[in-house]
C-alpha positions as CSV (number, residue, x, y, z in Angstrom):
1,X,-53.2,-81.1,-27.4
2,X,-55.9,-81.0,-24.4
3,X,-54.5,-80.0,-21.5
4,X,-55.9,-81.9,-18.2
5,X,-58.0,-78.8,-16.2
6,X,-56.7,-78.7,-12.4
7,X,-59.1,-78.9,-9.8
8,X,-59.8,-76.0,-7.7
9,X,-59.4,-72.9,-10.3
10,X,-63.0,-71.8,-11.0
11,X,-66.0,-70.8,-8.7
12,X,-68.9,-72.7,-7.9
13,X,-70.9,-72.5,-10.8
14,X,-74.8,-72.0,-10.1
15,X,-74.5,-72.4,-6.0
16,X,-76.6,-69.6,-4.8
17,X,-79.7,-67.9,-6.1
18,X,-81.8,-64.8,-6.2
19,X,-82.2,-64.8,-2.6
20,X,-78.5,-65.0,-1.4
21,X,-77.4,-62.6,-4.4
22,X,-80.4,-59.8,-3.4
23,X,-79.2,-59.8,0.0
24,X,-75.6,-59.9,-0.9
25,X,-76.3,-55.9,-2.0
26,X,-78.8,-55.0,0.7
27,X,-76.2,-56.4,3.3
28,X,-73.8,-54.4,1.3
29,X,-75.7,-50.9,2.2
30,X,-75.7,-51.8,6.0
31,X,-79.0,-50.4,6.0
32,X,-79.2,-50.6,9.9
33,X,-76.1,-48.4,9.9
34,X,-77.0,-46.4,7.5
35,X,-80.1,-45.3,9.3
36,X,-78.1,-44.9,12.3
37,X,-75.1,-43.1,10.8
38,X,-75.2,-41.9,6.7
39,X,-78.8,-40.4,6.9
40,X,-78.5,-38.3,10.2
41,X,-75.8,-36.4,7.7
42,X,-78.5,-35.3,5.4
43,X,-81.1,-34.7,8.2
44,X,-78.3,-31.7,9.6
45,X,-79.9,-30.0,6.1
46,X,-83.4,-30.9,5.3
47,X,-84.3,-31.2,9.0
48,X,-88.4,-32.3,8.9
49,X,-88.4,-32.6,5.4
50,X,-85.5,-35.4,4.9
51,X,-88.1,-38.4,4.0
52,X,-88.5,-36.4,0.7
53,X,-85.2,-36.3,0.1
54,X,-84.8,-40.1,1.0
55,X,-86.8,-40.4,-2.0
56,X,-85.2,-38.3,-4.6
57,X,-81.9,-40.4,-3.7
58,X,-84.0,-43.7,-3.9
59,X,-85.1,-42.5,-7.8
60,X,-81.7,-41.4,-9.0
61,X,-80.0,-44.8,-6.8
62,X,-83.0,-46.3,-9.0
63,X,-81.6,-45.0,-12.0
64,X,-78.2,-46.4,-12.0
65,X,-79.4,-49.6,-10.7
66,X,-81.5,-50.0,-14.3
67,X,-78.3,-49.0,-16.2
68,X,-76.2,-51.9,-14.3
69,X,-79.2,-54.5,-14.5
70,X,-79.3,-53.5,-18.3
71,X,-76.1,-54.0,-18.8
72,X,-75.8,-57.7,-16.1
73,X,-77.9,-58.8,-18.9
74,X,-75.0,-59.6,-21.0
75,X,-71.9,-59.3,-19.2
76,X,-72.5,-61.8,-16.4
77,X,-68.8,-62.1,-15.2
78,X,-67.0,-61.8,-11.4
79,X,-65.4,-58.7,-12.9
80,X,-68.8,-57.1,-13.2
81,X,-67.9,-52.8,-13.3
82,X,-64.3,-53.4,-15.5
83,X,-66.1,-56.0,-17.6
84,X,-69.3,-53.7,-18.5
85,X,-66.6,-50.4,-19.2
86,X,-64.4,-52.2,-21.1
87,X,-66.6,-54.0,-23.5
88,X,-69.0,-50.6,-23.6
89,X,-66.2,-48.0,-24.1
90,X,-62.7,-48.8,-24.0
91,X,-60.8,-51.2,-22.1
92,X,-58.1,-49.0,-20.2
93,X,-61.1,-47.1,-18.9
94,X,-61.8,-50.6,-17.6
95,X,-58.5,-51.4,-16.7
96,X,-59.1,-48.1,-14.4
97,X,-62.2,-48.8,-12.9
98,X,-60.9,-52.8,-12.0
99,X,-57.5,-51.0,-10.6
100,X,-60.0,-48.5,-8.4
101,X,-62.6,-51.1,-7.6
102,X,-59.9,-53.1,-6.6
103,X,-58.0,-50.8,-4.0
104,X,-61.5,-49.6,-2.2
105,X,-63.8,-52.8,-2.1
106,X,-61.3,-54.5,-0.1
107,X,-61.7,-51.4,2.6
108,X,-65.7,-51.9,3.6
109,X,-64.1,-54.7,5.8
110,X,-62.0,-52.3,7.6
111,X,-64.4,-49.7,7.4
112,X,-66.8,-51.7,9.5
113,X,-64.4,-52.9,11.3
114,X,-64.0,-49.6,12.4
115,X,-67.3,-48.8,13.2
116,X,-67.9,-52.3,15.0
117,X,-65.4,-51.0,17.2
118,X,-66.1,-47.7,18.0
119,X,-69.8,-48.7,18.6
120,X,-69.1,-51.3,21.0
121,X,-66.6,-49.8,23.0
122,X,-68.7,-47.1,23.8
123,X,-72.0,-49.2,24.3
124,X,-69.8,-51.2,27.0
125,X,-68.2,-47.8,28.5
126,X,-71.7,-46.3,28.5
127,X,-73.5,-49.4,30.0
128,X,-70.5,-50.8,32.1
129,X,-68.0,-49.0,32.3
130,X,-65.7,-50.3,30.1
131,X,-62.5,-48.6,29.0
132,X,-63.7,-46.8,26.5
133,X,-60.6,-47.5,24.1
134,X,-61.2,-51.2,24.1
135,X,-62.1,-51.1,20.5
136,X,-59.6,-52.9,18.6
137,X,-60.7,-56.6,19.9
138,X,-63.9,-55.8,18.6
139,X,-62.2,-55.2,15.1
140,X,-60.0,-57.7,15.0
141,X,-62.9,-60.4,16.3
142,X,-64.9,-59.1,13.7
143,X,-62.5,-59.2,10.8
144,X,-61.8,-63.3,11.8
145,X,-65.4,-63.9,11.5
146,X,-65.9,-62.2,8.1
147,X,-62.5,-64.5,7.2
148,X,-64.4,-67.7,8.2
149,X,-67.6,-66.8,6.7
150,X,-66.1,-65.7,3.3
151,X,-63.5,-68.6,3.5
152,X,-66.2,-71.0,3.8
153,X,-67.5,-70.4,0.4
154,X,-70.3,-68.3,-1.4
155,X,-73.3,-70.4,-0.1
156,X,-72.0,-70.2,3.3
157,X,-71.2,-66.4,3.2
158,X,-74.3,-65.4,1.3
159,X,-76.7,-67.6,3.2
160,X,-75.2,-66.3,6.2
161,X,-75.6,-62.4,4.8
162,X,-79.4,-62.9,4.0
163,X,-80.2,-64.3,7.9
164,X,-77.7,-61.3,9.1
165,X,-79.7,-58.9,7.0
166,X,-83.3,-60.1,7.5
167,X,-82.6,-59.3,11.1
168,X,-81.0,-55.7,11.1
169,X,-84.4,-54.6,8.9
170,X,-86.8,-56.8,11.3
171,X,-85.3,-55.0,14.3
172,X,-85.5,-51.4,12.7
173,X,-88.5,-52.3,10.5
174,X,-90.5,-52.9,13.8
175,X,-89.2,-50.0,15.4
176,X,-90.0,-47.7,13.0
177,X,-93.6,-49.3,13.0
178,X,-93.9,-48.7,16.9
179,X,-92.7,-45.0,16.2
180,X,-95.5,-44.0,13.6
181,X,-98.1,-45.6,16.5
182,X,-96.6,-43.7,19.1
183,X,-96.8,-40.8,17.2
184,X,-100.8,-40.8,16.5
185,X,-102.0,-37.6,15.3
186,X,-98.6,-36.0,14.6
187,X,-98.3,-38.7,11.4
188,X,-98.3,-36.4,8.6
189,X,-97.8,-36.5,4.9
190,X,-96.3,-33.0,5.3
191,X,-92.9,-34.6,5.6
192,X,-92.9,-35.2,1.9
193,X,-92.8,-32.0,1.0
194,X,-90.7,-28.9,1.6
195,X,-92.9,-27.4,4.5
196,X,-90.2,-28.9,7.3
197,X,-87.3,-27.9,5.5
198,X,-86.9,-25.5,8.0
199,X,-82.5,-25.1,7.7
200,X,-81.9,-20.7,8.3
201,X,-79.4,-21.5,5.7
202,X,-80.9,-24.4,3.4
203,X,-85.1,-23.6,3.6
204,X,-87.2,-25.3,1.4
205,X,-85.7,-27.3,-2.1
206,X,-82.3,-26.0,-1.4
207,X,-82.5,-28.4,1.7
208,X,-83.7,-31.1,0.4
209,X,-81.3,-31.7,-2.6
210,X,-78.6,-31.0,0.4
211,X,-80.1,-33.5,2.2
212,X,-80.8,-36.3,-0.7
213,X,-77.1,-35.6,-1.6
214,X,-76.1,-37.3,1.5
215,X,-78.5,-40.0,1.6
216,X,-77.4,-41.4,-1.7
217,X,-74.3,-42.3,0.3
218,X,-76.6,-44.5,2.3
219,X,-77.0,-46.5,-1.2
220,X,-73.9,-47.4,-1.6
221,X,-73.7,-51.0,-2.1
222,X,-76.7,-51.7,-3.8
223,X,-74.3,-52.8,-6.9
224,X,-72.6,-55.6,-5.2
225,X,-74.6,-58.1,-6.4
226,X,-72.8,-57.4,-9.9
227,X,-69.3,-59.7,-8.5
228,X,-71.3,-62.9,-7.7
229,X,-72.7,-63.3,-11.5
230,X,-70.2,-66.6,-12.2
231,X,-72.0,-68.0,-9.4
232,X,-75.1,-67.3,-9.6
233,X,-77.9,-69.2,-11.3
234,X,-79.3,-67.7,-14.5
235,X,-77.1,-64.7,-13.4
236,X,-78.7,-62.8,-16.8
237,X,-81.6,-62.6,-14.7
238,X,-80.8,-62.9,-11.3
239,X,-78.1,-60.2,-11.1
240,X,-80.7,-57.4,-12.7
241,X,-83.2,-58.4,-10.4
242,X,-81.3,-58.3,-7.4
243,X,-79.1,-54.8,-8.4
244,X,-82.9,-53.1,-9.3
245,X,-84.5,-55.2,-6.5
246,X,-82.4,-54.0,-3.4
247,X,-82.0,-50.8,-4.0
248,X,-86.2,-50.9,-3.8
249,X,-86.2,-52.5,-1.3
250,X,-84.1,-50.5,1.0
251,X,-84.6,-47.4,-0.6
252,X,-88.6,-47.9,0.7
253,X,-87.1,-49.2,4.1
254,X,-85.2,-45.7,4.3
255,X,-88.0,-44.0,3.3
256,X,-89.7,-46.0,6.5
257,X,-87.6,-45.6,9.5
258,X,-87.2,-41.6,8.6
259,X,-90.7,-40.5,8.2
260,X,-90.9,-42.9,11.6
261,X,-88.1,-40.9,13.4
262,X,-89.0,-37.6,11.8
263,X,-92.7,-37.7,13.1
264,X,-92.3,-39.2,16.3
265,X,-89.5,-36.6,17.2
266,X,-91.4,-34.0,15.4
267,X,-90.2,-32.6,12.2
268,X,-89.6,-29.4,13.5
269,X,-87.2,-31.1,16.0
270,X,-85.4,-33.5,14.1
271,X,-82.2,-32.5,12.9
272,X,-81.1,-31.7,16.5
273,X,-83.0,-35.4,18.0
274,X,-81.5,-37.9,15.3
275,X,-77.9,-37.5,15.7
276,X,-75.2,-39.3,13.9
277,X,-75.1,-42.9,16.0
278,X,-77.2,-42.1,19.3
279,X,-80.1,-40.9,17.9
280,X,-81.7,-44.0,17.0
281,X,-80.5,-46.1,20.0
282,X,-82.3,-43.2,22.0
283,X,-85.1,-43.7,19.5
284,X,-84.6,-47.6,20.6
285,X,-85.1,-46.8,24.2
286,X,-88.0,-45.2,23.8
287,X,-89.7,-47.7,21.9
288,X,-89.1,-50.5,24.3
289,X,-86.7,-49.1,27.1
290,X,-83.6,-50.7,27.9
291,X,-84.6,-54.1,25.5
292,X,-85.2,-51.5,22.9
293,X,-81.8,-49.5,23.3
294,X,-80.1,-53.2,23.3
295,X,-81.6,-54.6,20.1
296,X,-80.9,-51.2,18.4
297,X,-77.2,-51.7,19.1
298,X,-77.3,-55.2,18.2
299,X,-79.0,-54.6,15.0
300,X,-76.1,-51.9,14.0
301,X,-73.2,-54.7,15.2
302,X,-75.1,-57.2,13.2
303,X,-75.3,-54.7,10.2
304,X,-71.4,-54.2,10.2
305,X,-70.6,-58.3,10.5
306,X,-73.1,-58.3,7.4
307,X,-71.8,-55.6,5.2
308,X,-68.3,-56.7,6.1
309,X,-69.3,-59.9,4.5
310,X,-70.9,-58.8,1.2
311,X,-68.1,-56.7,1.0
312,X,-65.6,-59.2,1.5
313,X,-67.6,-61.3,-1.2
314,X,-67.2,-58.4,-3.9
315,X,-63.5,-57.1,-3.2
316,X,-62.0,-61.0,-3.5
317,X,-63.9,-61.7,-6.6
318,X,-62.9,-58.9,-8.0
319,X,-59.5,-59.7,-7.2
320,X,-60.1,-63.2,-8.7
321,X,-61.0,-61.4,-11.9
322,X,-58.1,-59.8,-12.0
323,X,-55.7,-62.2,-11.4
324,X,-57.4,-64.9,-13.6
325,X,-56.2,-62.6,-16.2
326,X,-53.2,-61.7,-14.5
327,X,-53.5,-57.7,-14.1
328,X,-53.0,-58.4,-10.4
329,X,-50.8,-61.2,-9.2
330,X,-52.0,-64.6,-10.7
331,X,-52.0,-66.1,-7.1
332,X,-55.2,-64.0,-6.0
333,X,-56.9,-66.6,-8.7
334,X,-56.3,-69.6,-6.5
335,X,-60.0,-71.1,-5.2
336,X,-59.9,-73.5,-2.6
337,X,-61.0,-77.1,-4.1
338,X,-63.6,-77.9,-1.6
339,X,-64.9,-74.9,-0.8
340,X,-64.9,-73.1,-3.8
341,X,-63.8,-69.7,-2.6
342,X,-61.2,-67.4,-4.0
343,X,-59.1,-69.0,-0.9
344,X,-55.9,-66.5,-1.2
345,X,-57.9,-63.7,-2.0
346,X,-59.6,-64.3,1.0
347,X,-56.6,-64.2,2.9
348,X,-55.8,-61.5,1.8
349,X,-58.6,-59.4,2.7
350,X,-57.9,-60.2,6.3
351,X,-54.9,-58.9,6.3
352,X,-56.5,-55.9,4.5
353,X,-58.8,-56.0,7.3
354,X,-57.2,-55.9,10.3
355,X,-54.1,-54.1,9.1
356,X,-56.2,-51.1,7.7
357,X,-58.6,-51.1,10.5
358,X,-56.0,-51.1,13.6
359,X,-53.8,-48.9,11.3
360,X,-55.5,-46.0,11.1
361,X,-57.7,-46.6,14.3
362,X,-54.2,-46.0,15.9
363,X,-53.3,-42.7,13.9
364,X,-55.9,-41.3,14.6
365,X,-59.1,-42.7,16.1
366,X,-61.6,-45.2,15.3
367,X,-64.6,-42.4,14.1
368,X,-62.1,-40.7,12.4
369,X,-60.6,-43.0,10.5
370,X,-63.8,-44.1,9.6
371,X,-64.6,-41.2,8.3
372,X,-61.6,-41.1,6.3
373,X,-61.9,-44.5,4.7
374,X,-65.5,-43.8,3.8
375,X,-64.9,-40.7,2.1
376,X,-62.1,-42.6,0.2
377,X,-64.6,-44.9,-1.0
378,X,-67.3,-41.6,-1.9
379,X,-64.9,-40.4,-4.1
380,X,-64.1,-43.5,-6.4
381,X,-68.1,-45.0,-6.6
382,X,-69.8,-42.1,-7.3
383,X,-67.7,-41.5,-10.5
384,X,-67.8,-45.0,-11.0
385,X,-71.6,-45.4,-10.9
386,X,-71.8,-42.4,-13.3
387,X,-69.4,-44.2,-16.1
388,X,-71.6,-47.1,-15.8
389,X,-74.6,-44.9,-17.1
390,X,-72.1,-43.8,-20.3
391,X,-71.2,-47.4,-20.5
392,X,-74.9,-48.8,-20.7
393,X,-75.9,-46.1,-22.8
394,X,-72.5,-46.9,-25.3
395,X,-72.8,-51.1,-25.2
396,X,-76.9,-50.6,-26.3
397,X,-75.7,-48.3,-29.1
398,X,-72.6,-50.2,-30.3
399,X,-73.0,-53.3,-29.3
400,X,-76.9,-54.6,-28.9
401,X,-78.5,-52.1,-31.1
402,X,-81.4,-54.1,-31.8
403,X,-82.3,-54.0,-28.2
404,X,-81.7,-50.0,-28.2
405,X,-84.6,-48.1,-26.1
406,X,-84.3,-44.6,-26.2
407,X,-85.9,-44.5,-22.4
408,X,-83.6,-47.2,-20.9
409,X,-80.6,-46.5,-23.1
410,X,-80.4,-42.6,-23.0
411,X,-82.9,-40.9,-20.6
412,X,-82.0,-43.2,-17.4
413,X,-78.4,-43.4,-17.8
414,X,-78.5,-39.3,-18.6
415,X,-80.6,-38.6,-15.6
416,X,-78.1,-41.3,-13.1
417,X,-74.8,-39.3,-14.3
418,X,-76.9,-35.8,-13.3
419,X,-77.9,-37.0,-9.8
420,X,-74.6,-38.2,-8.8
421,X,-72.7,-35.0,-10.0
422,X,-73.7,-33.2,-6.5
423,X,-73.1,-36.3,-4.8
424,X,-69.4,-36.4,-5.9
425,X,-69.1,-32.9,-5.1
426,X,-70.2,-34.0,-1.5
427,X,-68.5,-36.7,-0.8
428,X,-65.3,-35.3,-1.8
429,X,-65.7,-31.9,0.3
430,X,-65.2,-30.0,-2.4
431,X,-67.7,-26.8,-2.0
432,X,-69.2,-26.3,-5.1
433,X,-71.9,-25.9,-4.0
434,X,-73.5,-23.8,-1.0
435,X,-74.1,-26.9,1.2
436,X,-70.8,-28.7,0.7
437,X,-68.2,-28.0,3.8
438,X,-64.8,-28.2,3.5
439,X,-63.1,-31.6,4.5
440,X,-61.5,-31.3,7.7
441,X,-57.7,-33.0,8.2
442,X,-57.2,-35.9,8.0
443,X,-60.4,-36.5,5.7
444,X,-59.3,-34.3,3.5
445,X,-56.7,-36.6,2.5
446,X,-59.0,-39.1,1.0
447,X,-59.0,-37.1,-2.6
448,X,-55.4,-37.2,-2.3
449,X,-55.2,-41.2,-1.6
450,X,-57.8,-41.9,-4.4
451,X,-56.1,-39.7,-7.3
452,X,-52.5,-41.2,-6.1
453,X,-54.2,-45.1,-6.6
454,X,-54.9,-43.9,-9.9
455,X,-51.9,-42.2,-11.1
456,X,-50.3,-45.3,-10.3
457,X,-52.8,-47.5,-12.5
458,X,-52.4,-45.0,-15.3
459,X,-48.7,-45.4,-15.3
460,X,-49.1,-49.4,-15.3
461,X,-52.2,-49.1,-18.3
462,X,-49.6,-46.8,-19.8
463,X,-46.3,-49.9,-19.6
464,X,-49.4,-52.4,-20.1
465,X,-50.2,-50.7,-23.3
466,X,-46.6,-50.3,-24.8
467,X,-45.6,-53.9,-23.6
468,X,-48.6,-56.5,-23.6
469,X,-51.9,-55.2,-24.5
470,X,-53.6,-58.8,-24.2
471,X,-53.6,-58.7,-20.9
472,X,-56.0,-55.0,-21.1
473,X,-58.4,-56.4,-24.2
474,X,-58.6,-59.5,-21.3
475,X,-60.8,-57.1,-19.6
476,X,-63.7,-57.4,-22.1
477,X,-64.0,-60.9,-21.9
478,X,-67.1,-62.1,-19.8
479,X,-65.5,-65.5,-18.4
480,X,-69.3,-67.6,-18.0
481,X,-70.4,-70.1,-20.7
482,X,-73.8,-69.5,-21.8
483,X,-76.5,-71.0,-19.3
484,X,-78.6,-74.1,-21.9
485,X,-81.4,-73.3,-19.3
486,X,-81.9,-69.5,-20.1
487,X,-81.4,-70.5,-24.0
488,X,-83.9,-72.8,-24.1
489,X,-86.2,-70.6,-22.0
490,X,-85.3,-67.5,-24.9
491,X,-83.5,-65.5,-22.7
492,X,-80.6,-65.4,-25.1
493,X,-78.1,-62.7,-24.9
494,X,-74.6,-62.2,-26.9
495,X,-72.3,-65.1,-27.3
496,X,-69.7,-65.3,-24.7
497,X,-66.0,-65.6,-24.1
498,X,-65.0,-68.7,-23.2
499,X,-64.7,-69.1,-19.2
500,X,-61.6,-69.8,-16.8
501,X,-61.3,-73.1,-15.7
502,X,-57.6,-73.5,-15.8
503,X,-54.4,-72.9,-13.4
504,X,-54.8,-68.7,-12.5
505,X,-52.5,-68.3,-15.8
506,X,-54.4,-70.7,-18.5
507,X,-58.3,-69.8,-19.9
508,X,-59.9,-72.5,-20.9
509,X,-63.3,-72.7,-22.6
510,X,-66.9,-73.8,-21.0
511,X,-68.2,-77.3,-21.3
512,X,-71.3,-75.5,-21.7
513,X,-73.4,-78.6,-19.3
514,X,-76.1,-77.7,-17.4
515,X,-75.2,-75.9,-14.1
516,X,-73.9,-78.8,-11.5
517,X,-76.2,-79.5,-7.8
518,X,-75.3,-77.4,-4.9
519,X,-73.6,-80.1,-3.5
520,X,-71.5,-80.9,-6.2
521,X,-68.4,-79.2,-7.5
522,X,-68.7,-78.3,-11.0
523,X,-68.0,-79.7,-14.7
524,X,-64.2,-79.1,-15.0
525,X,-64.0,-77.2,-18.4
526,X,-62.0,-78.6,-21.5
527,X,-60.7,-77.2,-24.6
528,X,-57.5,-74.6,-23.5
529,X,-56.8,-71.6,-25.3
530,X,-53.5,-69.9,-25.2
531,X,-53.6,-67.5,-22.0
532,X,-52.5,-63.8,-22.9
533,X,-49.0,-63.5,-22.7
């Protein structure tokens, strides 16, 4: 018997488009705070030389992208990294990613948080004297605005994301420009090469792979388009465009406001004039003075309140995801029936947001626990974005083998896991190699938080597999009916599992209709299945 669909269980099918979703990932990388904070890192090591290494991390970023785009192509669904591993290799593997995607997402918003903070209390203890540990307001402002932009709905939040981002590249994008005139004659291509890399310790190539190793971690985010594919339009081509299309993008913004810093400072000089945080609102205020040194801190705030965001938008759908098929609680699958958000997910990551944030900020400090949480995240993505080449390279072979191209299917995938093994190394303090320090306490403990998440999740995958093993081959299913627009224009891809439209424990198939208006909520879906029990 047909069971009458409730309203208010599925997202808004269709309501943003390439636009929104491309700006969902470059708001993701905070690329004004990543110029100010993640590259400086890798600048300590290839000093004069670091635009080169900005692109060696831009081609293997590059390469990862192509493996997630390839694989968007046919697993459009909001639980995007477990959905591509399970279906490509095995589905406790993407039980483990979903489990570890799941515990770290939700910490950009704190993470930001954090660094909102810090960065305002000491541009107000700088300018006016502030107290300098007035940070917390700041964080727990910030992390009620991300609420009420995420809770709002994906139009709102995304819409909102691609004016936040436009702005933070404007503002740097214009400084850099005024750099590379002030710097006349000492513009140089030299800069690309290994001549600068002048490091006693790290001279030449040796500091440039140092250096790129770090500024990878400036590209983290460039994936988050991947959760938004249930509401995207024609997400078999949107998502690939905007995953390939932002890490482009930014990676040639990167590539922009470091040869702009590097020449104007002089190469020679670099390491020691762009510092971790001040050295571009110095950089600011020599462009344009005191306006200059304001919009510079303005552009980093806005940057945090926009990566906040996109990372709000990827950690509650992928907690949607996961409740929909009740691997986390079945709640976390509630959307709110006007909005269309994942409305107790959302709440959730509020909580997550402040709690984490003041937390820690209180342990130990803001900077620190920033650094802490970051590093946490380091050491569960890069992993993750190497088992995503394996998976792209596995699905092509086993799954789509008529589409199988040795180039996009082995070579880039190959060459994405080999770039990131370094990375890891890096980001997890472990010195393998001569560049990588040891982790100082408490960021040391970030290895240890990460492997504990995941022991956990291998002792539930383990009960999961011994008592209800629907609930893991749920994984594989890509919960989107097939878009009768993208058919008809040939863009057909594999045929799909039938999508959620149900309470957060009953699936129910796709009415397979066109997408509904912006304005309109969408089709409710008929035809229930039995949910997994």
């Amino acid at each position: 018997m047909a069971a009458v669909p409730q309203e208010g269980t599925s997202l808004a099918r269709g309501a943003v488009g390439l636009r929104e979703v491309i700006f969902q990932s470059i708001t993701h990388m905070a690329p004004a705070a990543a110029v100010a904070f993640s590259i400086p890192s890798g600048i300590a090591f290839g000093n004069g030389a670091t635009p080169l290494a900005v692109i060696f991390a831009l081609i293997g970023c590059l390469f990862v992208a192509i493996s997630i785009g390839q694989l968007a192509r046919h697993l459009p669904s909001a639980g995007s990294f477990s959905t591509y591993t399970s279906k490509s290799l095995h589905p406790g593997l993407g039980f483990l990613i979903g489990w570890g995607y799941a515990f770290v997402e939700p910490l950009i918003v704190p993470i930001l948080m954090l660094n909102l903070g810090f960065a305002a209390a000491d541009f107000f203890h700088t300018e006016f004297g502030w107290d300098p540990g007035l940070w917390w307001p700041w964080a727990i402002a910030g992390s009620f605005l991300v609420f009420a932009i995420g809770y709002l709905g994906v139009k709102v939040s995304t819409r909102t994301g691609s004016v936040l981002g436009a702005i933070e590249i404007g503002v740097f994008a214009l400084v850099a420009i005024w750099l590379i005139g002030k710097a006349g004659s000492d513009n140089t291509l030299a800069v690309f090469g290994t001549k600068y890399a002048t490091n006693p310790d790290f001279k030449g190539m040796t500091g440039v792979i140092a250096a790129s190793v770090f500024t990878i971690l400036a590209f983290i985010g460039f994936e988050a388009a991947a959760p938004l594919a249930e509401e995207a339009r024609h997400p078999r081509r949107t998502i690939p465009r905007a995953v390939i299309g932002s890490a482009l993008i930014i990676g040639l913004f990167y590539v922009l406001t470091t040869y702009a810093a590097t020449v104007f400072v002089g190469p020679n000089n670099a390491s020691k004039a762009i510092t971790f945080g001040t050295g571009w609102l110095n950089l600011g205020r020599a462009a344009w003075g005191g306006v200059g040194f304001l919009l510079v801190f303005l552009a980093i705030v806005n940057s945090t309140i926009a990566n906040a965001n996109a990372g709000s938008n990827a950690a509650t759908r992928t907690w949607y995801a996961l409740g929909r098929i009740r691997l986390l609680p079945s709640r976390l699958a509630t959307v709110h029936p006007r909005h269309r958000s994942p409305s107790v997910a959302t709440i959730g990551q509020l909580v997550v947001g402040i709690g984490v944030s003041l937390w820690l900020g209180f342990q130990y400090d803001p900077i620190t626990a920033f650094a802490l949480l970051a590093t946490t995240l380091t050491v569960f993505f890069v992993p993750m974005y190497m088992i995503l080449n394996i998976s792209c390279i596995a699905y092509y072979r086993r799954h789509q083998r008529q589409e199988f191209n040795a180039v996009l299917h082995i070579v880039i995938p190959v060459l994405g896991v080999l770039v990131f093994i370094p990375a890891f190394f890096a980001g997890a303090g472990l010195p393998v190699f001569s560049f990588i320090p040891r982790l100082p306490y408490p960021i040391s403990l970030a290895g240890l938080i990460m492997g504990s998440w995941m022991i956990i999740g291998i002792v539930y995958l383990i009960v999961l597999s011994m008592t209800n093993r629907d609930r893991l081959r749920a994984t594989e299913q890509v919960f989107l009916e097939e878009d009768p627009e993208e058919l008809r224009a040939g863009d057909r891809g594999p045929a799909l599992s039938p999508g959620w439209g149900g309470p957060p424990d009953t699936m129910h198939a796709g009415t397979g209709e066109e997408p509904p208006e912006e304005d309109r909520p969408p089709a409710a879906p008929t035809d229930p299945i039995a949910p997994p029990s």
